[in-house]
Rosetta silent file (secondary structure, phi, psi, omega in degrees, C-alpha in Angstrom):
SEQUENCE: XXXXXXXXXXXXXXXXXXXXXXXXXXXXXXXXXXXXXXXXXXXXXXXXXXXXXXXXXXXXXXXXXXXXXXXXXXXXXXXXXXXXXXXXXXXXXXXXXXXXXXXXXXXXXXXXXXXXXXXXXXXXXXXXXXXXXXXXXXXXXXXXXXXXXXXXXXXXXXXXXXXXXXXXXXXXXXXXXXXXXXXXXXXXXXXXXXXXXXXXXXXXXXXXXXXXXXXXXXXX
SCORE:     score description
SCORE:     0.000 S_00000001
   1 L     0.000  143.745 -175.955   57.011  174.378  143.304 S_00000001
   2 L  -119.463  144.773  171.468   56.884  175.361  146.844 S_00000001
   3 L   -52.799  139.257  148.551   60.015  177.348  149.055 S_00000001
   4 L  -175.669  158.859 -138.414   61.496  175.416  151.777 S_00000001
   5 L  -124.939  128.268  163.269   64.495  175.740  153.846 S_00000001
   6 L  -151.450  152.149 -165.218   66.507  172.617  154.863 S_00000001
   7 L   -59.035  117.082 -175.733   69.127  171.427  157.325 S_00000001
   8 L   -98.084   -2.696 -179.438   71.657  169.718  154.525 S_00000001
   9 L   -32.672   91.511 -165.824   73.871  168.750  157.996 S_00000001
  10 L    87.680    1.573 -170.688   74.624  164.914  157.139 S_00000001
  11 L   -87.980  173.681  178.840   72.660  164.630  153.840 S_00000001
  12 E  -130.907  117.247  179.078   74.496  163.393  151.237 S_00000001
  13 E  -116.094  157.575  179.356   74.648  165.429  147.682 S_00000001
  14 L  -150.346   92.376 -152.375   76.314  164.527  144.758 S_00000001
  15 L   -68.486  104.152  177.033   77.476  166.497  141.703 S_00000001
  16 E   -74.810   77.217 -146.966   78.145  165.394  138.103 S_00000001
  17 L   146.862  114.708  163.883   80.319  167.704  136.579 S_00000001
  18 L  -130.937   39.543  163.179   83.875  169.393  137.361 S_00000001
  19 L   -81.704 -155.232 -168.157   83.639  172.655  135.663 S_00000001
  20 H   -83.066  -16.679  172.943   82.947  176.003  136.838 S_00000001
  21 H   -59.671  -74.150 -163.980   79.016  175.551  137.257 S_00000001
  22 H   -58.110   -2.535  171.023   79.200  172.449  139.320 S_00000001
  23 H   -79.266  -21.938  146.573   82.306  174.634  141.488 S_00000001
  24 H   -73.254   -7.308  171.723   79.372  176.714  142.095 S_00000001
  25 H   -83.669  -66.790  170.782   76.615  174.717  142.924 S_00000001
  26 H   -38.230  -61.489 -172.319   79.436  172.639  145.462 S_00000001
  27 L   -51.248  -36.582  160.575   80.324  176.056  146.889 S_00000001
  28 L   -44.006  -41.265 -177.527   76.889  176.197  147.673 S_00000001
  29 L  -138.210   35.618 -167.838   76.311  173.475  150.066 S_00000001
  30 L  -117.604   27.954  152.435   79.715  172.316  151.110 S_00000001
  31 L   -84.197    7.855 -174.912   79.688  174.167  154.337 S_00000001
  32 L  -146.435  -45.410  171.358   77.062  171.532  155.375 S_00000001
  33 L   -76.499 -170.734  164.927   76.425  168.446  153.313 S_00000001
  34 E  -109.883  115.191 -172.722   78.530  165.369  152.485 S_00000001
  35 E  -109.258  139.956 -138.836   79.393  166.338  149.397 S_00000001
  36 L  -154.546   72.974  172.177   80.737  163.894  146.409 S_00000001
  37 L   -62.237  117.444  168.291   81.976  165.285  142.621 S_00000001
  38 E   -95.282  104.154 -144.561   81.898  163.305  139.674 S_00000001
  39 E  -140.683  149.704  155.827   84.185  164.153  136.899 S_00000001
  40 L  -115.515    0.804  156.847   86.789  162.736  134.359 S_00000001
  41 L  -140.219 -152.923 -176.927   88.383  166.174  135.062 S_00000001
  42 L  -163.927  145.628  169.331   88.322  168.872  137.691 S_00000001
  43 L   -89.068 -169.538  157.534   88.765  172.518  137.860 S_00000001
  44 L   -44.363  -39.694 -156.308   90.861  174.708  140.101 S_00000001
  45 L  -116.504  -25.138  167.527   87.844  175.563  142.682 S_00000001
  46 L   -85.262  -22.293  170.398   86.385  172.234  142.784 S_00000001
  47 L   -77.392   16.209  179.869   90.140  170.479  143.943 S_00000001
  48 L   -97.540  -29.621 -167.626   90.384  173.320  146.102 S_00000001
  49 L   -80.328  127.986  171.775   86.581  172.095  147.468 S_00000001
  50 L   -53.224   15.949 -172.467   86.319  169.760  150.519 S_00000001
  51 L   -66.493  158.320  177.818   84.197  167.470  148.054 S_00000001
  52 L   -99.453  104.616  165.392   85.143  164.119  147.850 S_00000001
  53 L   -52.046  115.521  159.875   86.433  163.913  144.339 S_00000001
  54 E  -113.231  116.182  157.940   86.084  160.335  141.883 S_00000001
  55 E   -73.417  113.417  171.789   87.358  160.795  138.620 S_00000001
  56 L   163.347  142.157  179.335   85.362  159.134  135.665 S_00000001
  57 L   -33.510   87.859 -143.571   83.976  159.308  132.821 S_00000001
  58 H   -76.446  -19.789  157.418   80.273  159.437  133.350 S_00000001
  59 H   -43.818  -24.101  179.130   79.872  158.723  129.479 S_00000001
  60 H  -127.615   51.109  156.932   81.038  155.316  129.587 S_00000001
  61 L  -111.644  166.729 -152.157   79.265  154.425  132.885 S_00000001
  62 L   -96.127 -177.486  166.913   76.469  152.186  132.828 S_00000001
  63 L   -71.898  -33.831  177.325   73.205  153.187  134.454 S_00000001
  64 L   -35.805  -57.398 -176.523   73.918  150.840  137.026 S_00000001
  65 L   -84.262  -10.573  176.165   77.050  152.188  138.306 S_00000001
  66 H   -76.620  -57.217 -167.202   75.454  155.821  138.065 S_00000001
  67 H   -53.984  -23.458 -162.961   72.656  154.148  140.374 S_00000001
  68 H   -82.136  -40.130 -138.214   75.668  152.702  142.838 S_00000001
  69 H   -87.814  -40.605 -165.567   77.212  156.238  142.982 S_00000001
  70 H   -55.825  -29.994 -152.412   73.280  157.956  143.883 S_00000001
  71 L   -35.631  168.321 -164.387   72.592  155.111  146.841 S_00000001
  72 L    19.804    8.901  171.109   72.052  157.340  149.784 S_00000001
  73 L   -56.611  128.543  150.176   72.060  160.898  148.025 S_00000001
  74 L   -46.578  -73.371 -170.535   69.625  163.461  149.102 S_00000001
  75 E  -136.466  159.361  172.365   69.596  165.583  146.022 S_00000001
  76 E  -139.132  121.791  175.794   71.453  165.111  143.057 S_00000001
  77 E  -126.885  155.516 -164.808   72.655  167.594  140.829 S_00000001
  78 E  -109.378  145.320 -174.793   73.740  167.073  137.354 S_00000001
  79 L  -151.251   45.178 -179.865   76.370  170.206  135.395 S_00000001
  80 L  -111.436  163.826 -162.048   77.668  168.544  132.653 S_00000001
  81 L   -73.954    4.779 -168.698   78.635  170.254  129.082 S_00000001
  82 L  -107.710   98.821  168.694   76.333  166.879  127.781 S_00000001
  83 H   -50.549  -46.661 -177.598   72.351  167.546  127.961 S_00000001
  84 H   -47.418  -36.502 -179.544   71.611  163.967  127.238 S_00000001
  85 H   -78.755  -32.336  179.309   73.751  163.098  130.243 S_00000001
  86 H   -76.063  -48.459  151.032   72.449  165.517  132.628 S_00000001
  87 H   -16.720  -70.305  165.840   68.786  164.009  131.152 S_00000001
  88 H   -21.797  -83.665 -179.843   69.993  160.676  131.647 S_00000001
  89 H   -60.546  -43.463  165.531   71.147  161.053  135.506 S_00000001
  90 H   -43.670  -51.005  176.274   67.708  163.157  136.181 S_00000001
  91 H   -67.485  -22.634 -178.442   65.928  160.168  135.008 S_00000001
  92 H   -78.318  -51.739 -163.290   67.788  157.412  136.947 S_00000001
  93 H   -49.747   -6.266  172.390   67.635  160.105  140.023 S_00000001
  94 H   -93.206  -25.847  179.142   63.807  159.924  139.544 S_00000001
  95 H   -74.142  -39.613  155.718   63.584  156.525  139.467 S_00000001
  96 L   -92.601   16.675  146.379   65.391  156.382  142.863 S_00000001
  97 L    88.253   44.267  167.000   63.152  158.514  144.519 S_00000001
  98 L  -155.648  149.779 -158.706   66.040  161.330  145.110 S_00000001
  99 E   -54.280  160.789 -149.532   65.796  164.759  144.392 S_00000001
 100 E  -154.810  102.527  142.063   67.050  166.211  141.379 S_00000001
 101 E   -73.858  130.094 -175.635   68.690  169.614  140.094 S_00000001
 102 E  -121.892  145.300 -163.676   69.515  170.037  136.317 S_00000001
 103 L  -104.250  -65.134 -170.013   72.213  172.722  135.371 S_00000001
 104 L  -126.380  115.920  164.957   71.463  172.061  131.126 S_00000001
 105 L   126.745 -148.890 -155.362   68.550  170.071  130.101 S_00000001
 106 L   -89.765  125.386 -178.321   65.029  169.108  131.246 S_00000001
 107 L   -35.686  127.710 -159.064   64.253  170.399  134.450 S_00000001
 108 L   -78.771  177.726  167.607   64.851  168.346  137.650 S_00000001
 109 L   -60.779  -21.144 -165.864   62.643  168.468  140.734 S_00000001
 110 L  -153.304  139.729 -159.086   64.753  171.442  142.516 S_00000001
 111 L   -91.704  131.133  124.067   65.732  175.011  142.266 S_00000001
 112 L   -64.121  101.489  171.584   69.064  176.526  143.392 S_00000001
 113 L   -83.382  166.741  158.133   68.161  180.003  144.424 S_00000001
 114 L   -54.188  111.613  174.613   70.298  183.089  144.769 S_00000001
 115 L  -104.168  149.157 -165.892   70.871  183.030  148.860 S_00000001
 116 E  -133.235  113.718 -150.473   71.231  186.034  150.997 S_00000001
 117 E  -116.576  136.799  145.042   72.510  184.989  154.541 S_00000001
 118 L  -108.585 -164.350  174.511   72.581  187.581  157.815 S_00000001
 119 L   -72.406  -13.966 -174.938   73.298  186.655  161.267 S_00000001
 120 L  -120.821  -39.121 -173.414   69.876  185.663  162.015 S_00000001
 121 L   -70.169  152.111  148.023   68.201  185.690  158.093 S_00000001
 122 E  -147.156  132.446 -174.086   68.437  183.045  155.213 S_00000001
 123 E  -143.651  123.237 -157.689   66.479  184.474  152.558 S_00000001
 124 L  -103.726 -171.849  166.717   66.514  182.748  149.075 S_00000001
 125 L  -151.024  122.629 -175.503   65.483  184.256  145.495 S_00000001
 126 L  -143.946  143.494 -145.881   64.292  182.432  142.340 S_00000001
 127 L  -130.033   13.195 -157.536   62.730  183.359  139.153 S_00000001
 128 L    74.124   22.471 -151.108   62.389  179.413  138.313 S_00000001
 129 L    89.500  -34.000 -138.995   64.960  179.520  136.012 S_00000001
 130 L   -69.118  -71.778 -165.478   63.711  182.045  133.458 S_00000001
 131 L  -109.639   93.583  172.286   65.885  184.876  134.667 S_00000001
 132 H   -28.033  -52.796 -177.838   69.190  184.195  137.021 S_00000001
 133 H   -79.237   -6.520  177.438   69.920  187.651  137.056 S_00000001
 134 H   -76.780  -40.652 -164.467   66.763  189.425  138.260 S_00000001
 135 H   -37.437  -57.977  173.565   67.479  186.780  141.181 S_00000001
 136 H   -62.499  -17.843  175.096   70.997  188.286  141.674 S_00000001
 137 H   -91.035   -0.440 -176.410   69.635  191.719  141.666 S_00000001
 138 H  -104.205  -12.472 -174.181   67.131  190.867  143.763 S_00000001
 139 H  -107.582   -2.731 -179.376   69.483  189.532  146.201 S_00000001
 140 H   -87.686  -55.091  178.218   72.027  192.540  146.011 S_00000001
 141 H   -64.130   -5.299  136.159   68.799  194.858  146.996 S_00000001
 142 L  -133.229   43.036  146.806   68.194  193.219  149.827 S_00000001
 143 L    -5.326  -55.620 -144.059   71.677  193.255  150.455 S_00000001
 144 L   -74.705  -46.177 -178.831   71.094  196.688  151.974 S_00000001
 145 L   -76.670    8.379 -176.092   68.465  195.945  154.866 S_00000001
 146 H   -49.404  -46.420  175.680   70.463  192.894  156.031 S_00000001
 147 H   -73.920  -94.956 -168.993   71.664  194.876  159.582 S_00000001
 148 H   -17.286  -90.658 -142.123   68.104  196.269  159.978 S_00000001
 149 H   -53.019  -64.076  171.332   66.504  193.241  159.462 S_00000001
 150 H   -44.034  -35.232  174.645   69.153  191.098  161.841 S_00000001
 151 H   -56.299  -35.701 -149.890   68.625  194.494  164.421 S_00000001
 152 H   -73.040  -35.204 -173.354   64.973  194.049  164.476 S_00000001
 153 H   -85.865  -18.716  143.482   65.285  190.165  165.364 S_00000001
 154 H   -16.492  -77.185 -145.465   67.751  191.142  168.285 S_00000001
 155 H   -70.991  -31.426 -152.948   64.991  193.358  169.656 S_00000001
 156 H   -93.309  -16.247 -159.182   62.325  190.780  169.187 S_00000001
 157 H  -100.456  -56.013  177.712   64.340  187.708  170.983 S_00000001
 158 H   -60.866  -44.853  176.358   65.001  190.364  174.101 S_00000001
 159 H   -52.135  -45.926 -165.711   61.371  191.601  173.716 S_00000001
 160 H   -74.868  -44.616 -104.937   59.712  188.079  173.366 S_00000001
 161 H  -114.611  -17.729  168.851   61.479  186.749  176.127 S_00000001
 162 H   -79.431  -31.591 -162.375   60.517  189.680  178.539 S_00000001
 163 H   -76.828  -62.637  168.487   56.830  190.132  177.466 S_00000001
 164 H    -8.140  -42.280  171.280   56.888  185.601  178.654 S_00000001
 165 L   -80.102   15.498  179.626   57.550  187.111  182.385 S_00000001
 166 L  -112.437 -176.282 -165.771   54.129  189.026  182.183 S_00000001
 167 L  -132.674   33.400  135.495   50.870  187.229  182.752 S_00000001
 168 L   -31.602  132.577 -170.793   49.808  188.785  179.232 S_00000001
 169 L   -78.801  147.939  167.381   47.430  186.485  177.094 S_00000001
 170 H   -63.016  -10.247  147.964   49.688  185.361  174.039 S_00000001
 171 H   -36.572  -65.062 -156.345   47.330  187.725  171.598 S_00000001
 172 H   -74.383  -28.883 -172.074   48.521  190.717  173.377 S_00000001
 173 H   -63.538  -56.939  150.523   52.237  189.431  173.071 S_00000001
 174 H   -31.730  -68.270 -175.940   52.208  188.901  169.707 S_00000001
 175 H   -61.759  -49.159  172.188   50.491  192.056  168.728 S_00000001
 176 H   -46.372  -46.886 -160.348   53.204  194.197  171.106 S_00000001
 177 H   -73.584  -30.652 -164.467   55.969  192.261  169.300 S_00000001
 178 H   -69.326  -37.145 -166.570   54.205  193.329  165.600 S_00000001
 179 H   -51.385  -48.737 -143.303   53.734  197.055  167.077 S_00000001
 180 H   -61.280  -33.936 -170.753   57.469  197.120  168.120 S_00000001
 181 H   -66.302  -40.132 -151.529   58.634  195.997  164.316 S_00000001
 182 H  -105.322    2.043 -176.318   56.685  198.599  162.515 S_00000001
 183 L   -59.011   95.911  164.021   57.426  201.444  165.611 S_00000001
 184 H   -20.841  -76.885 -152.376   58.468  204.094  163.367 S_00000001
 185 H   -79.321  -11.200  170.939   61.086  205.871  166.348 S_00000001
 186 H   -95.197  -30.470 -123.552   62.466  201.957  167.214 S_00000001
 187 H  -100.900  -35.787 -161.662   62.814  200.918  163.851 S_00000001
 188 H  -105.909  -15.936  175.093   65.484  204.072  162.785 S_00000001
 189 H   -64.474  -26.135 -147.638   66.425  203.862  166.393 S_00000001
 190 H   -86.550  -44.648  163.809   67.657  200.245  166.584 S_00000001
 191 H  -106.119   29.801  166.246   70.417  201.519  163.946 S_00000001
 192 H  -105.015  -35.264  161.419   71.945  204.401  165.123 S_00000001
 193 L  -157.310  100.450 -163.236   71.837  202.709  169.050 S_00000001
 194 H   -79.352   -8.945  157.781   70.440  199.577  169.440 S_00000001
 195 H   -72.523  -42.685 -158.546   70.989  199.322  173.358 S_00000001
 196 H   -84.586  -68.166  173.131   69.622  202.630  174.045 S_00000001
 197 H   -42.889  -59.610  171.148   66.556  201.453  171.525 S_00000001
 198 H   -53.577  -56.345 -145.830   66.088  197.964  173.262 S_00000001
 199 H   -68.786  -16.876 -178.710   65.978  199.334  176.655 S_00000001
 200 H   -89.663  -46.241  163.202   63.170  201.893  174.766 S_00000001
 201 H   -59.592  -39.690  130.139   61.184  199.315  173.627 S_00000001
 202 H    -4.852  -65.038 -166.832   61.427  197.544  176.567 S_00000001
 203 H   -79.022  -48.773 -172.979   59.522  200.283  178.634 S_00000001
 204 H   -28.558  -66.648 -162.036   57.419  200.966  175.673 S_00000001
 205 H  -101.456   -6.222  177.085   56.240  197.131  175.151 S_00000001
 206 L  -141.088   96.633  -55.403   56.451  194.971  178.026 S_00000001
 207 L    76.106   86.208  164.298   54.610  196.795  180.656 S_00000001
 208 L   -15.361  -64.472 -158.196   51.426  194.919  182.453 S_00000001
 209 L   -97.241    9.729 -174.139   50.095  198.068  182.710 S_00000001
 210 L   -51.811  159.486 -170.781   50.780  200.055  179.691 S_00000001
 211 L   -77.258  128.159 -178.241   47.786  201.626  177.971 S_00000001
 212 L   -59.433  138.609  173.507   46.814  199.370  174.231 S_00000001
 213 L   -94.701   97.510  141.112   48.831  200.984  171.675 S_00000001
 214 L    26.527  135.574 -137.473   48.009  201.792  168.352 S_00000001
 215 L  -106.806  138.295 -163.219   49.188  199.996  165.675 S_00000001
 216 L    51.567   22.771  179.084   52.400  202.358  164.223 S_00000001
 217 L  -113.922  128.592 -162.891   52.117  204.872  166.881 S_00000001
 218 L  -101.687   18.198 -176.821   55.286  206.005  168.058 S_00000001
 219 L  -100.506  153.025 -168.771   54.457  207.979  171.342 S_00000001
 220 L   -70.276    0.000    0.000   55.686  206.786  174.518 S_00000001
């Protein structure tokens, strides 16, 4: 399996299940997809969900009518307390060539990971499966550098956009933008005053005539 990040804007997803797993999996993507729960009951937090609910039984639907409900899904994920069923719907969802998450039973085509969001980051974390919770612990620890991390891409979007007005080769641009991330005296500067810190970086880093720096050397 390979990582990959994707705009769910207009996609269509569609959930089997309306316990508390599938109200988490929906909470997952229903600031962005069109999303569509299938249930013969519902919890609190998925009628609570903008999802488009249909109530029914998915035991006594045929494959057919499982197949009517997939037409135009993107991914399909299955959460029901039935392996055989979540089995089932993975196999018609392979046969119609759309992507597949399994909550209980034999693994689908696609991962949920533990997501970590800043203003600028999306960062996911997944163990495969084996262990949920190193994922969540992996996603609380780097919890902590979320404002660093979001500071640094500030710096680099003011930085990039200055070094663009020089008549610098796009090597040296690049390599100024890597010094400036790893600049020891920007890096603890950008959170104690991150104006004071661009405006340092600035002089530092976008200067025709500045001297080549050193790669982690923090003198001016």
């Amino acid at each position: 399996m390979i990582p990959l990040i994707i705009d769910f804007s207009r996609k269509k997803v569609v959930i089997f299940g309306g316990g508390a797993v599938s109200a988490r999996k929906a909470r997952y993507f229903q600031d962005e997809a069109e999303l569509t729960v299938i249930s013969r009951s519902f919890s609190d937090a998925i009628k609570a969900s903008p999802a488009n609910l249909m109530q029914s039984d998915v035991g006594e639907m045929s494959d057919e009518e499982i197949l009517s409900h997939l037409e135009g899904a993107f991914l399909v994920i299955s959460a029901l307390p039935d392996k055989n069923q979540n089995n089932r719907i993975g196999r018609l969802a392979a046969e119609a060539g759309i992507l597949f998450n399994n909550a209980d039973g034999e693994a689908g085509d696609v991962i949920i990971p533990s997501i970590l969001r800043g203003r600028h980051l999306i960062a996911g974390f997944s163990t495969g499966g084996e262990s949920p919770a190193v994922s969540r612990h992996l996603r609380d620890r780097f919890e902590t550098i979320i404002p660093e991390i979001d500071a640094m891409v500030d710096l680099q979007i003011v930085l990039r956009d200055a070094l663009k007005a020089t008549n610098l080769k796009q090597e040296e641009r690049a390599e100024r933008l890597r010094d400036a991330i790893i600049d020891p005296e920007i890096r603890e500067g950008l959170q104690k005053d991150m104006d004071a810190t661009i405006h340092l970086a600035l002089r530092r880093y976008s200067s025709e005539t500045m001297p080549k720096i050193n790669r982690g050397n923090s003198d001016e």
